[in-house]
BASE-628332 format. One record per residue (C-alpha): y, z, x. Coordinates in Angstrom, 1 decimal. Each point is the difference from the previous one (the first is absolute). Example, Ala and Ser with C-alpha at 12.3 -4.5 7.8 and 13.67 -1.06 7.14 Angstrom:
<nodes>
c2,c3,c1
-4.5,7.8,12.3
3.4,-0.7,1.4
</nodes>
This chain:
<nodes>
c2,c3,c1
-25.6,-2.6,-4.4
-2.9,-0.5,1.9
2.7,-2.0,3.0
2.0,2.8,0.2
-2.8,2.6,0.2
-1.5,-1.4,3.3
4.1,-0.8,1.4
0.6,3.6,-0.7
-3.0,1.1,1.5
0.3,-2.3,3.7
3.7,1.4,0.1
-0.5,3.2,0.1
-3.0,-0.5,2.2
3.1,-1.7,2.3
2.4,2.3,-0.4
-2.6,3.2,0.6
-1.4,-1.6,3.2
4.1,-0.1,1.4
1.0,3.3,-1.0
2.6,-1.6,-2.8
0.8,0.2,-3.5
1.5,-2.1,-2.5
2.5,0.5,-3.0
0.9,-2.1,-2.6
3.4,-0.6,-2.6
-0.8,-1.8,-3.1
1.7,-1.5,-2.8
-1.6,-2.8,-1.6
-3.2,1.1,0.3
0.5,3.8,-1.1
-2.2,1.9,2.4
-3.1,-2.4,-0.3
0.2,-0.3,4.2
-0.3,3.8,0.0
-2.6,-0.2,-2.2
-2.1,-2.5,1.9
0.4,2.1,3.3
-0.8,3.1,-1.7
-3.2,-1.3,-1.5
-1.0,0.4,3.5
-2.0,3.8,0.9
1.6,1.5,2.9
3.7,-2.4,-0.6
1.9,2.9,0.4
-0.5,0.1,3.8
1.7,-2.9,-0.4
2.3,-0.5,-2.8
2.5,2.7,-1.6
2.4,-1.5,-1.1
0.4,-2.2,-2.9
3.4,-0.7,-2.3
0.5,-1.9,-3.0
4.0,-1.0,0.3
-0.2,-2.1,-3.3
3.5,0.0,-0.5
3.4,-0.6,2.2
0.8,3.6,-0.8
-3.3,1.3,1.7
-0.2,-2.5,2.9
3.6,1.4,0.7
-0.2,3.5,-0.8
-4.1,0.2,2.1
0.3,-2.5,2.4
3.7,-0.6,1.0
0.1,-3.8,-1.2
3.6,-0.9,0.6
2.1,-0.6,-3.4
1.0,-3.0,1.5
-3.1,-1.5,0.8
-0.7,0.6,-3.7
3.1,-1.6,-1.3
0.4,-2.9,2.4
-4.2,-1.0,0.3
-1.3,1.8,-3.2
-3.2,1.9,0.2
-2.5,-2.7,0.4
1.1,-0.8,3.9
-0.1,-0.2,3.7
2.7,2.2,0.5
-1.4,3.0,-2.4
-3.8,-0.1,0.7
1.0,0.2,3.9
2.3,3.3,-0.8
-2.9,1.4,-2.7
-2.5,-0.5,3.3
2.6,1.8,2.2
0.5,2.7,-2.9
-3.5,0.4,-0.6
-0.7,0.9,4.0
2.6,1.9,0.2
-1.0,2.1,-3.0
-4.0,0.1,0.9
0.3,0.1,4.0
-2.4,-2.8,-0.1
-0.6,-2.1,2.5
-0.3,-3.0,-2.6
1.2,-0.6,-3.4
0.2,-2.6,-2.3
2.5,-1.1,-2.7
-0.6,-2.1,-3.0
2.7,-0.9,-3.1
-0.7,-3.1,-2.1
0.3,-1.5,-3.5
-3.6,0.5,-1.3
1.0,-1.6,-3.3
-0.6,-0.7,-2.6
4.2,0.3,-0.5
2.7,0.1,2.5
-0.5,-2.9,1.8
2.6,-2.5,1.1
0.4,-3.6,1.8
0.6,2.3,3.0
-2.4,2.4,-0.2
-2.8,-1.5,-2.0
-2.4,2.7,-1.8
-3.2,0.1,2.6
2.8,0.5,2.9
-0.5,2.7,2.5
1.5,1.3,2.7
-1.8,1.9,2.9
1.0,2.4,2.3
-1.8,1.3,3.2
1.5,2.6,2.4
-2.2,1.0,3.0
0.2,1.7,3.5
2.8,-0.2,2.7
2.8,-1.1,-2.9
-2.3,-3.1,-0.8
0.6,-1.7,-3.3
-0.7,-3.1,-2.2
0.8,-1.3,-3.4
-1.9,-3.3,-2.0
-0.4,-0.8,-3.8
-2.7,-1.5,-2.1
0.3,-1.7,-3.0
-3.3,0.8,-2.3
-1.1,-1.3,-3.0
-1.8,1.6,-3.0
0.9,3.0,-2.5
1.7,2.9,1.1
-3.2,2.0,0.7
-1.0,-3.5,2.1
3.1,0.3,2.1
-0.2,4.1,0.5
-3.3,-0.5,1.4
0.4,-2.7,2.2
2.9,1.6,1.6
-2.2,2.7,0.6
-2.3,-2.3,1.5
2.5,-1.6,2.4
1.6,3.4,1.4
-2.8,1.3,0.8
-1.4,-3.2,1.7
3.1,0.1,1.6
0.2,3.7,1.2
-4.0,-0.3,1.2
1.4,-3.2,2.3
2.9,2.0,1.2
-2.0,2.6,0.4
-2.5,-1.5,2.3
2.5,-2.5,1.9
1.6,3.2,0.7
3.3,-1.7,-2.0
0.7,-2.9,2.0
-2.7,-2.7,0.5
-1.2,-0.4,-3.8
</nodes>
């Protein structure tokens, strides 16, 4: 908790000092990045916009996820984090967001998507974009919070390499 406190806190320091903001579309973690970024006084001059697109319905129906992507990838993906980043700027008028849709477990794991897999999703400035998984291991409140962890290390590296260099 303590980890994604000070991230939080040197992110919005980041994004304040350039004028930007961040968003973020969550599934497998259920609003816990929000959380962590609002635990920070003054986030909203930086964050407003945080959605929970648990199911396909949602990711579809709020952030224009492509039934295809669904069907042919499957939620936990590339090909969907990328469009729930793109849906979640779109929606926010963010300059960054950040997508996340894994199998937290302890159920609904397979050989090809193991429980503890997670797929990230970064949209920035200028069209700029990226997409990476982790695979972590623990319980299911072990994996929520290390995804946590990672996208907002990620976002704060972005953040300060201006998207590119990091």
């Amino acid at each position: 908790m303590q980890e994604s406190l000070e991230l939080a806190r040197r992110l919005g320091e980041r994004l304040l000092a350039a004028g930007e903001s961040v968003a973020a579309a969550e599934s497998c973690t259920g609003g816990m990045i929000a959380a962590a970024l609002t635990d920070i006084a003054g986030s909203s001059a930086w964050f407003g916009y945080g959605v929970v697109t648990y199911s396909n319905e949602a990711k579809q129906r709020l952030l224009q996820v492509e039934d295809g992507a669904l069907r042919e990838h499957g939620a936990v993906s590339e090909a969907v984090v990328r469009q729930m980043a793109a849906g979640a700027l779109r929606l926010s008028g963010a300059d960054w967001s950040v997508a996340v849709s894994g199998v937290a477990g302890p159920g609904g794991g397979t050989a090809a998507k193991p429980v503890g897999l997670v797929w990230f999703g970064i949209a920035g400035p200028d069209g700029w974009s990226e997409a990476f998984s982790c695979r972590f291991d623990g319980d299911r409140a072990q994996v929520r919070a290390q995804t946590v962890i990672r996208a907002l290390q990620r976002l704060d590296e972005l953040v300060a390499g201006r998207g590119r260099a990091a």
